[in-house]
DRENKETOR-290403 format. One record per atom (N, C-alpha, C): x, y, z; residue in three letters. Coordinates in steps of 0.02 Angstrom, whole numbers, padded with zeros to 5 digits, always signed. Layout:
BEGIN
XYZALA...
***
This chain:
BEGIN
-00668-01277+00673UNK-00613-01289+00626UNK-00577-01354+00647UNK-00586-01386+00607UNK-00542-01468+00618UNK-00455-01457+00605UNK-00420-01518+00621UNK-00345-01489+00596UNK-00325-01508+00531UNK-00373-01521+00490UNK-00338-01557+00417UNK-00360-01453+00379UNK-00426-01419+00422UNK-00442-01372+00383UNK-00359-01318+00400UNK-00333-01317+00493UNK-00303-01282+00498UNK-00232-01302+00479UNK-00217-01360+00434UNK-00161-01368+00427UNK-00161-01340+00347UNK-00207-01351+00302UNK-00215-01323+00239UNK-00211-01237+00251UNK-00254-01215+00295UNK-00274-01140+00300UNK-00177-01121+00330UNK-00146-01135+00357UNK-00068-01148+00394UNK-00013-01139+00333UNK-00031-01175+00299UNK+00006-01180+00236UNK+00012-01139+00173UNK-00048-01123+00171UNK-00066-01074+00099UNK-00053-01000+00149UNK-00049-00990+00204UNK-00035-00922+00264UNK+00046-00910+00255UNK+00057-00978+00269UNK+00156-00955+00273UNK+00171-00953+00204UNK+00147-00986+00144UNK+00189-00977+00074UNK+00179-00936+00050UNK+00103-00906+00060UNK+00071-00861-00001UNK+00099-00782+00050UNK+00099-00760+00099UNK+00139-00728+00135UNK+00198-00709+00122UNK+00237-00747+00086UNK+00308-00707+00064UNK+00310-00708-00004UNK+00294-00766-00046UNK+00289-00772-00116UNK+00248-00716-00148UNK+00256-00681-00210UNK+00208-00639-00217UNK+00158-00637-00257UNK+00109-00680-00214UNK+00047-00719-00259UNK-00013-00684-00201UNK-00023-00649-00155UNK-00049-00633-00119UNK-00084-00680-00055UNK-00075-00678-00001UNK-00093-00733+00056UNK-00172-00720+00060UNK-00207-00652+00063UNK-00265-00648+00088UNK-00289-00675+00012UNK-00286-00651-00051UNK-00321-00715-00074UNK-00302-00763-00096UNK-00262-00784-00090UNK-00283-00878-00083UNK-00319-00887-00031UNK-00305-00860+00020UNK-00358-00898+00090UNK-00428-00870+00053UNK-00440-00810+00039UNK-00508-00829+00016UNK-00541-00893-00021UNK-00479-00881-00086UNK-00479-00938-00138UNK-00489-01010-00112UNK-00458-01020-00056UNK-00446-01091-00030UNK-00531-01108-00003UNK-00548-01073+00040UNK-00624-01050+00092UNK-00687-01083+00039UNK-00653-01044-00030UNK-00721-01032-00081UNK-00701-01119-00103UNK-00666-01114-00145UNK-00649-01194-00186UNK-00668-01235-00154UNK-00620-01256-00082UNK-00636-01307-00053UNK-00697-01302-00007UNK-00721-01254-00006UNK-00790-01269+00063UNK-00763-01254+00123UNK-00685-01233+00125UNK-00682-01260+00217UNK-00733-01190+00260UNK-00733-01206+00298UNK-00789-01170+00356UNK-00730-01141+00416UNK-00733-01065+00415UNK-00684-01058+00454UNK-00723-00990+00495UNK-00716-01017+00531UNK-00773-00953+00594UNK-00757-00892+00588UNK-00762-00840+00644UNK-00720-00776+00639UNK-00677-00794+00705UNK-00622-00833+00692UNK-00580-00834+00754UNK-00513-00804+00767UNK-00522-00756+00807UNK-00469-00712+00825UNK-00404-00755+00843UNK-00408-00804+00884UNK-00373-00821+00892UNK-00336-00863+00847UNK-00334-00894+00794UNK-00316-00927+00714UNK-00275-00894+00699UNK-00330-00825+00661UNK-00300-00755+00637UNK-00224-00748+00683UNK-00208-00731+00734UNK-00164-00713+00793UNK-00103-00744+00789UNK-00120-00835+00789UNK-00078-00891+00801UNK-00035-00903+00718UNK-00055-00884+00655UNK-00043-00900+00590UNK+00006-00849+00591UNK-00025-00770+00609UNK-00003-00716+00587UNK+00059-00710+00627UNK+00070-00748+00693UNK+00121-00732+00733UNK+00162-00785+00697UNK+00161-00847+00700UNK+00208-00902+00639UNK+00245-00849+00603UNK+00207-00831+00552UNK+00260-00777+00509UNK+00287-00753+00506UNK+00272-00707+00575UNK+00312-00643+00596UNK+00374-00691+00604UNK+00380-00746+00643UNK+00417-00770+00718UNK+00476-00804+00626UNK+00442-00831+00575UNK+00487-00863+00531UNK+00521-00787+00505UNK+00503-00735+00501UNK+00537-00662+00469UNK+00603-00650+00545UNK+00587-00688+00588UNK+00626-00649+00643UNK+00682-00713+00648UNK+00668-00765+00627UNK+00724-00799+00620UNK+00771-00805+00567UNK+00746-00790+00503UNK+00785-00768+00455UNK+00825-00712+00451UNK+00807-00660+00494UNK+00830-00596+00475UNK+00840-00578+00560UNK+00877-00634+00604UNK+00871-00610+00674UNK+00947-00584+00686UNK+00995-00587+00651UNK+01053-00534+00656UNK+01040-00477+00637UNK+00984-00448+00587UNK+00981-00370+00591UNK+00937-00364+00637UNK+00904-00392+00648UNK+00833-00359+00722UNK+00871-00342+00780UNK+00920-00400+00780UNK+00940-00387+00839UNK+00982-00311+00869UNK+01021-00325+00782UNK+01071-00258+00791UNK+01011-00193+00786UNK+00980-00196+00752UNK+00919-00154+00761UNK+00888-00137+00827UNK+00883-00182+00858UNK+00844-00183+00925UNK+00883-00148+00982UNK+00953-00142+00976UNK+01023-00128+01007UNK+01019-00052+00992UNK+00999-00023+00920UNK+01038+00046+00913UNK+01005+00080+00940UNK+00942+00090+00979UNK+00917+00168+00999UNK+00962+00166+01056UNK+00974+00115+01086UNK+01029+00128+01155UNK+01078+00165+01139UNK+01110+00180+01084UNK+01199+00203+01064UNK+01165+00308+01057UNK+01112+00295+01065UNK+01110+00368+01069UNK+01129+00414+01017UNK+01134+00391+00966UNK+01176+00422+00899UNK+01124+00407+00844UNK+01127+00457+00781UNK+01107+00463+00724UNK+01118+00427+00666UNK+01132+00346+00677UNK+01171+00338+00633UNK+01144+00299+00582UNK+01159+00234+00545UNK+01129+00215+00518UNK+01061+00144+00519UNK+01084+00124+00570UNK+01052+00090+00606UNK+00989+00113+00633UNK+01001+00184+00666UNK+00960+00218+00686UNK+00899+00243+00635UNK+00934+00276+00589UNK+00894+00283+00518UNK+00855+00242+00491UNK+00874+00184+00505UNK+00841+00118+00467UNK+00771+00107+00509UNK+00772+00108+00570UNK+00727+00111+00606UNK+00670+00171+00587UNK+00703+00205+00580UNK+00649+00272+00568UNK+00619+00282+00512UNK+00664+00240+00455UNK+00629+00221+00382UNK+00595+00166+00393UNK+00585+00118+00431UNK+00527+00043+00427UNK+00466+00091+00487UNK+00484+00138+00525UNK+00407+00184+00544UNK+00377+00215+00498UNK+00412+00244+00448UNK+00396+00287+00389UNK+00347+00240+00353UNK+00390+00195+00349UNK+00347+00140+00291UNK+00288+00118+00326UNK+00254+00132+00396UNK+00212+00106+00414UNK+00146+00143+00410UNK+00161+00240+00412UNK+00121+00256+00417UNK+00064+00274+00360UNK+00069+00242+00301UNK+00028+00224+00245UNK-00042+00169+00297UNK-00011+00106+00287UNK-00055+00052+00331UNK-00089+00068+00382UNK-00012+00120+00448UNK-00080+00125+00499UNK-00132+00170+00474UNK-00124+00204+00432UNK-00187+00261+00420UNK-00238+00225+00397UNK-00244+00169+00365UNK-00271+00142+00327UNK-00314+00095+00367UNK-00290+00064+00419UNK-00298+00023+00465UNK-00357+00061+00531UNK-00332+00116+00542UNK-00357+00165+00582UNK-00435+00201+00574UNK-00426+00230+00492UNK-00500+00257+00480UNK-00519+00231+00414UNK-00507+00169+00378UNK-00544+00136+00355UNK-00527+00048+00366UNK-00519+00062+00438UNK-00527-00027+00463UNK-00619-00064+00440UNK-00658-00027+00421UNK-00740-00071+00421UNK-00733-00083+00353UNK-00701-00040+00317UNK-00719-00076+00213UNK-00657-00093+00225UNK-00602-00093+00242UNK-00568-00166+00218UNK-00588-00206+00246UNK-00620-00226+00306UNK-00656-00297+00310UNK-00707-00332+00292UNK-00753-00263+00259UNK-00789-00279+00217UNK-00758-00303+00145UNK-00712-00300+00133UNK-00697-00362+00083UNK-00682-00443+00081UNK-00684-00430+00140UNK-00646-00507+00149UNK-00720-00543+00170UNK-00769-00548+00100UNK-00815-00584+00098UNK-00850-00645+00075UNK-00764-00662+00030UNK-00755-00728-00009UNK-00807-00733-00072UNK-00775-00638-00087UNK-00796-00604-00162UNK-00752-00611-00205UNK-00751-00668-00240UNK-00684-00689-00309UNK-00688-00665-00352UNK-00746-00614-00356UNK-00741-00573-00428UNK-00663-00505-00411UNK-00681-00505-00344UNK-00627-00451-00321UNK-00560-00474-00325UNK-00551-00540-00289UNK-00469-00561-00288UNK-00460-00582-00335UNK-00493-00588-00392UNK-00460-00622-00461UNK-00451-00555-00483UNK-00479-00491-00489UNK-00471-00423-00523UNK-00394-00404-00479UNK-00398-00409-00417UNK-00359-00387-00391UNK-00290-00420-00404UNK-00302-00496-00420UNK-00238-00529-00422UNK-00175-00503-00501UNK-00249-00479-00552UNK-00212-00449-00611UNK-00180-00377-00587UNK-00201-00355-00528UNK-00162-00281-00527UNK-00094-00313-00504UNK-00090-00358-00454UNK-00015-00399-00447UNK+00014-00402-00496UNK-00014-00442-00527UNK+00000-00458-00589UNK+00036-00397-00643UNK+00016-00327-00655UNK+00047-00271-00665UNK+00109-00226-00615UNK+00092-00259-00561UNK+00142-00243-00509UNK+00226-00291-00527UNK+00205-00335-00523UNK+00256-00409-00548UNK+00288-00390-00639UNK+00234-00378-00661UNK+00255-00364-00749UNK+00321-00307-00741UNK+00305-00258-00714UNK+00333-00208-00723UNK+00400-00207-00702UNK+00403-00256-00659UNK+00494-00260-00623UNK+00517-00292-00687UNK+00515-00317-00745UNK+00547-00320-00777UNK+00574-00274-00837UNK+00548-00216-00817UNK+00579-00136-00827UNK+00625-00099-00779UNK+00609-00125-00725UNK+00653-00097-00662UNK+00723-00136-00682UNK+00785-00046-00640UNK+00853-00074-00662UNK+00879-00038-00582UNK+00919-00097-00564UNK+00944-00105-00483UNK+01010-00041-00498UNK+01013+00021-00478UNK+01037+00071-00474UNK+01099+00062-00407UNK+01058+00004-00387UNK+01108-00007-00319UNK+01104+00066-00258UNK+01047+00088-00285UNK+01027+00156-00195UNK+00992+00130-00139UNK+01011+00139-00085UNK+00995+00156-00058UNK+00912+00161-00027UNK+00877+00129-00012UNK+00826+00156+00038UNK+00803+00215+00054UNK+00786+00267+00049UNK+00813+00342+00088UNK+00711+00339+00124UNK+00710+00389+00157UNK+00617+00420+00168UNK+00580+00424+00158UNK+00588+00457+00087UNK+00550+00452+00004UNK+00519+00395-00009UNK+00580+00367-00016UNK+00572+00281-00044UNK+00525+00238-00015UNK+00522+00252+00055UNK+00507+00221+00117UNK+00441+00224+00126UNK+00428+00279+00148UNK+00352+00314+00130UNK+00321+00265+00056UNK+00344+00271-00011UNK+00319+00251-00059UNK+00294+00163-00066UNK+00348+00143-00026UNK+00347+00089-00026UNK+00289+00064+00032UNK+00286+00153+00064UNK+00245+00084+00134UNK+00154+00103+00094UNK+00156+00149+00041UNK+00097+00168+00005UNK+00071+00086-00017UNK+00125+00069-00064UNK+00096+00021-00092UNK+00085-00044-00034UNK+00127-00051+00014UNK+00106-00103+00062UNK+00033-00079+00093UNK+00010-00025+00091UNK-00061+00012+00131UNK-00103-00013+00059UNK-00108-00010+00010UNK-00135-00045-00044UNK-00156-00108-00056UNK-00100-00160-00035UNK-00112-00223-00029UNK-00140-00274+00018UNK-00182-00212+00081UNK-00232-00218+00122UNK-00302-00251+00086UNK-00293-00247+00025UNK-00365-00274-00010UNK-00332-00327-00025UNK-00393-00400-00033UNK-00379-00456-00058UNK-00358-00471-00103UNK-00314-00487-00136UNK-00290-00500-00206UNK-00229-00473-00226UNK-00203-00415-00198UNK-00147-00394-00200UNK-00099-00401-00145UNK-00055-00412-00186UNK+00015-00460-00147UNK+00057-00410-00105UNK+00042-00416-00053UNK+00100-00357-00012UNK+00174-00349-00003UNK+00211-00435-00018UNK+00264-00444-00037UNK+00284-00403-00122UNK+00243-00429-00151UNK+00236-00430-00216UNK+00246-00342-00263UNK+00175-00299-00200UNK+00176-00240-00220UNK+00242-00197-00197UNK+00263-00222-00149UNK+00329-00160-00099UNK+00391-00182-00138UNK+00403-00249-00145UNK+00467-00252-00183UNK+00471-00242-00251UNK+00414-00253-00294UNK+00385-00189-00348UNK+00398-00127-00364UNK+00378-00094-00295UNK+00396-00014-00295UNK+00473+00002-00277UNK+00487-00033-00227UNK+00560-00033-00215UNK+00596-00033-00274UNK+00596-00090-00327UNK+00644-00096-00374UNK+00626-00045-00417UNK+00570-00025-00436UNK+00555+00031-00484UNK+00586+00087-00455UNK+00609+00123-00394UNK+00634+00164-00365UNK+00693+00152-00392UNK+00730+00081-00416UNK+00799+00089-00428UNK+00856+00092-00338UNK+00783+00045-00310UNK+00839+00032-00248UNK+00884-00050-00236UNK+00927-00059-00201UNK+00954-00133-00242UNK+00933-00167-00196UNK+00928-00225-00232UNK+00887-00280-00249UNK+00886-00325-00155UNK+00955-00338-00148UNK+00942-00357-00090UNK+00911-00311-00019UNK+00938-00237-00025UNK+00898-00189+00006UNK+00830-00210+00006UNK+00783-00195-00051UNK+00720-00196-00051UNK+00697-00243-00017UNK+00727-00344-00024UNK+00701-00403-00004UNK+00700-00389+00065UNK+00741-00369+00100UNK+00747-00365+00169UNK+00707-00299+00199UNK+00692-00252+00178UNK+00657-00200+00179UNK+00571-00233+00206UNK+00569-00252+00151UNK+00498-00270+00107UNK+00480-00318+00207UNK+00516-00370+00214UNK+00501-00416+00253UNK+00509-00394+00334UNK+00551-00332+00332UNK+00567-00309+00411UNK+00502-00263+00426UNK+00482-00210+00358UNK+00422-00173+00376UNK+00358-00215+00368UNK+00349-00263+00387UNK+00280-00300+00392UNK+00273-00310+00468UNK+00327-00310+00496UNK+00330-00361+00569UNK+00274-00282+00615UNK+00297-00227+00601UNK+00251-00162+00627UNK+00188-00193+00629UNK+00167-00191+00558UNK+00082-00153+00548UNK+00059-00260+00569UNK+00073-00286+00576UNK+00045-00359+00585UNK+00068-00358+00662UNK+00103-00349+00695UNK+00112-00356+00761UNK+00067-00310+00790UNK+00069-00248+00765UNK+00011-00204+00794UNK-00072-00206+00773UNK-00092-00235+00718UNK-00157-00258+00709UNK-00177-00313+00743UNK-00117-00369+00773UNK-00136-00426+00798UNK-00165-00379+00868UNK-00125-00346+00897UNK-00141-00305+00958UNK-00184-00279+00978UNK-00209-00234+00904UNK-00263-00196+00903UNK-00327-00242+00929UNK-00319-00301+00886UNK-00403-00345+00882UNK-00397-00366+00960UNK-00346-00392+00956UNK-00344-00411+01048UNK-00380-00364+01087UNK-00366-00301+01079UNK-00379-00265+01142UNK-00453-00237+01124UNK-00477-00246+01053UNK-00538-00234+01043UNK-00586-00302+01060UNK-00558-00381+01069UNK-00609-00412+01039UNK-00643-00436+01102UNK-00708-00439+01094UNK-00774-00471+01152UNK-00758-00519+01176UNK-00696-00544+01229UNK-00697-00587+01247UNK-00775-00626+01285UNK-00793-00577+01313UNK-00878-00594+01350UNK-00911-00646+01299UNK-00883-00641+01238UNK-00935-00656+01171UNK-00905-00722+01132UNK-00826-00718+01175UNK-00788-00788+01146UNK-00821-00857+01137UNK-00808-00893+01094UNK-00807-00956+01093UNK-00752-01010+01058UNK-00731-01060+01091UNK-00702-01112+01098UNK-00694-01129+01048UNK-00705-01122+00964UNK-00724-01149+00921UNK-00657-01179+00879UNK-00613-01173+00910UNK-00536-01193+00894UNK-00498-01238+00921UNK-00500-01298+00911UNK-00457-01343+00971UNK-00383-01295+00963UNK-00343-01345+01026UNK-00287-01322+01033UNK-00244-01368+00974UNK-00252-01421+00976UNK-00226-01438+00917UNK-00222-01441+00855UNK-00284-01387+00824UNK-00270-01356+00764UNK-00219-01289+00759UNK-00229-01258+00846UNK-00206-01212+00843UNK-00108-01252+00830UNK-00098-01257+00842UNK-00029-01309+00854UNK-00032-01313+00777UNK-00058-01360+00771UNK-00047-01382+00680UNK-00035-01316+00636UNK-00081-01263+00651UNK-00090-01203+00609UNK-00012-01165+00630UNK+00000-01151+00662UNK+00056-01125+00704UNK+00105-01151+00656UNK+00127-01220+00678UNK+00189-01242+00644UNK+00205-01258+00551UNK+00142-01274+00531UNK+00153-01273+00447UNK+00127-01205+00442UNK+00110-01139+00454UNK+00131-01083+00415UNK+00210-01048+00450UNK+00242-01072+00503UNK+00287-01062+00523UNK+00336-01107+00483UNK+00330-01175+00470UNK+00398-01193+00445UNK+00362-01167+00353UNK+00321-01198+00337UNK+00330-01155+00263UNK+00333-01088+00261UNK+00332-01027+00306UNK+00347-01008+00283UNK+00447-00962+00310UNK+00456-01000+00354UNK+00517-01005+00336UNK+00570-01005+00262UNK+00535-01069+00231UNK+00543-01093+00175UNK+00544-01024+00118UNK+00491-01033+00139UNK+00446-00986+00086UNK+00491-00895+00079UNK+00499-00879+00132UNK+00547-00825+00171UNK+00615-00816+00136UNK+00647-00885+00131UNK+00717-00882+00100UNK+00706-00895+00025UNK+00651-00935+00011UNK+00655-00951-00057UNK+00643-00873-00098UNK+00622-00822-00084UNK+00575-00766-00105UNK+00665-00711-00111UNK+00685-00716-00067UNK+00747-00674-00056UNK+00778-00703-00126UNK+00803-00754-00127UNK+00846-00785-00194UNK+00796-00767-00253UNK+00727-00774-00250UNK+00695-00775-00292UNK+00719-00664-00347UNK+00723-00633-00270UNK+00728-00555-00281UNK+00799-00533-00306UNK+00855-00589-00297UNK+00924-00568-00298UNK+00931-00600-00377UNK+00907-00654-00404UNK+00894-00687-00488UNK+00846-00646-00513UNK+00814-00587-00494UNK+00776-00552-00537UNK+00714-00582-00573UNK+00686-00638-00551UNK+00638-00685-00576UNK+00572-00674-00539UNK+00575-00599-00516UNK+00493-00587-00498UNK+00441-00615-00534UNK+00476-00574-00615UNK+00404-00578-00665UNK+00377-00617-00659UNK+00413-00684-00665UNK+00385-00761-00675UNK+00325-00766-00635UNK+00319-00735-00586UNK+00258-00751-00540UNK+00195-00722-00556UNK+00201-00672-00597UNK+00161-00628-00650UNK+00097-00689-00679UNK+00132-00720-00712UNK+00082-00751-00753UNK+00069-00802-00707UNK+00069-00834-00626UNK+00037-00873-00601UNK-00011-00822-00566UNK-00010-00752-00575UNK-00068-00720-00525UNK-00113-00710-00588UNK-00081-00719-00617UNK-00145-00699-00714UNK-00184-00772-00720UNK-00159-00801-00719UNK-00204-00891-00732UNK-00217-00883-00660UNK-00192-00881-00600UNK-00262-00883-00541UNK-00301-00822-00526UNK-00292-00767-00565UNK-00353-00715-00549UNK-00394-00744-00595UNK-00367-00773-00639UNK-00432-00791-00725UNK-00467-00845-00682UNK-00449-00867-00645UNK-00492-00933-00626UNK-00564-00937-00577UNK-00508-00872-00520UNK-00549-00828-00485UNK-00604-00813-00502UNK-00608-00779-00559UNK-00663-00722-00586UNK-00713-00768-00638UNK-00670-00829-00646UNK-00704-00902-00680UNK-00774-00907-00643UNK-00749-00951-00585UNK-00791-00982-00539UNK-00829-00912-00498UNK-00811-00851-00512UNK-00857-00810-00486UNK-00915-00788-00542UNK-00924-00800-00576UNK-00968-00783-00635UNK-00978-00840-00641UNK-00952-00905-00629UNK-01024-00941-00649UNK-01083-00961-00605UNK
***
């Protein structure tokens, strides 16, 4: 991987990651269109995926923190709760992650007939918030769980994981800024712990070098500062109610998808 591939592959990681156009495919999309050649490197995967996390933890590092503080206070409270609803929301993914980790990676085969099909289910995910009405509730278990369903869903290419949870959130009738911050605190779980997982599974015996350090660097910092960007722009985007709009950019790029896959 050269750094002009890991600064493109860097970029479409941090935007398409919070925006809800789906990150895993465009990176397919990007792979297929442009040709780039991108190995199976764990370590890429690791360095992009941690950017993200690290731009979600700077945006939102006064609740982590206070978050990170409450199991100490020993009390039931709400803080505490909140914690126990972003585990809730996880255990959709880890199940998903756990005993069908081999077919979801069997998708990610830079099959565009799939992420263009898949990008129209976004695409119905996105339509529909413009039926959803902000009730102003609450978060509760229920919710939590439901929401972490559809984030365990958007494990396939083409569907937007931002896209699907704050979807279900608002259709729940939970408010609006709840959900944005919801949506972005329960990702940091199931991506911090998959990065882990591969770690502690992968052949180092079998490694190879195939990554300078200075792509790694390049890749690192443009999906970290876009998606910083990308992070705050998506919050305003959830509080103006202008999901839909993104609707019809996953409809003209799944159509395009499923274009160049049929011909």
């Amino acid at each position: 991987m050269n750094n002009l591939e890991a600064l493109i592959l860097g970029i479409v990681q941090g935007l398409t990651e919070f925006l809800p156009v789906s990150s895993s495919g465009h990176l397919e999309i990007a792979k297929a269109i442009l040709g780039i050649h991108t190995p199976d490197s764990l370590t890429f995967t690791v360095v992009v995926h941690g950017a993200t996390v690290l731009s979600i933890i700077v945006v939102f590092w006064k609740d982590i923190w206070r978050l990170l503080k409450a199991p100490f206070s020993l009390k039931w409270d709400e803080d505490n709760k909140y914690i126990a609803k972003l585990l809730v929301s996880a255990i959709p993914v880890a199940f998903v992650g756990l005993f069908f980790r081999d077919q979801v990676e069997q998708m990610f085969t830079g099959n565009l007939l799939l992420v263009g099909l898949m990008l129209w289910v976004t695409t119905i995910f996105l339509g529909i918030t413009i039926f959803a009405k902000d009730r102003g509730r609450k978060i509760n278990f229920l919710d939590a769980f439901i929401i972490g369903i559809a984030q365990a869903i958007a494990v396939i290419p083409g569907i937007s994981r931002s896209g699907s949870t704050i979807a279900t959130g608002l259709m729940l009738g939970n408010d609006k800024n709840e959900v944005a911050k919801f949506s972005f605190l329960m990702v940091l779980l199931p991506v911090i712990g998959a990065n882990l997982l591969d770690l502690m599974q992968y052949d180092w015996s079998a490694s190879s070098n195939d990554v300078s350090v200075s792509a790694l660097v390049i890749g690192f910092l443009s999906a970290f500062i876009v998606g910083l960007f990308a992070c705050k722009f998506m919050i305003n985007v959830v509080r103006r109610s202008k999901l839909s709009y993104f609707a019809v950019y996953t409809f003209v790029v799944g159509l395009i998808a499923i274009i160049f896959a049929l011909k």
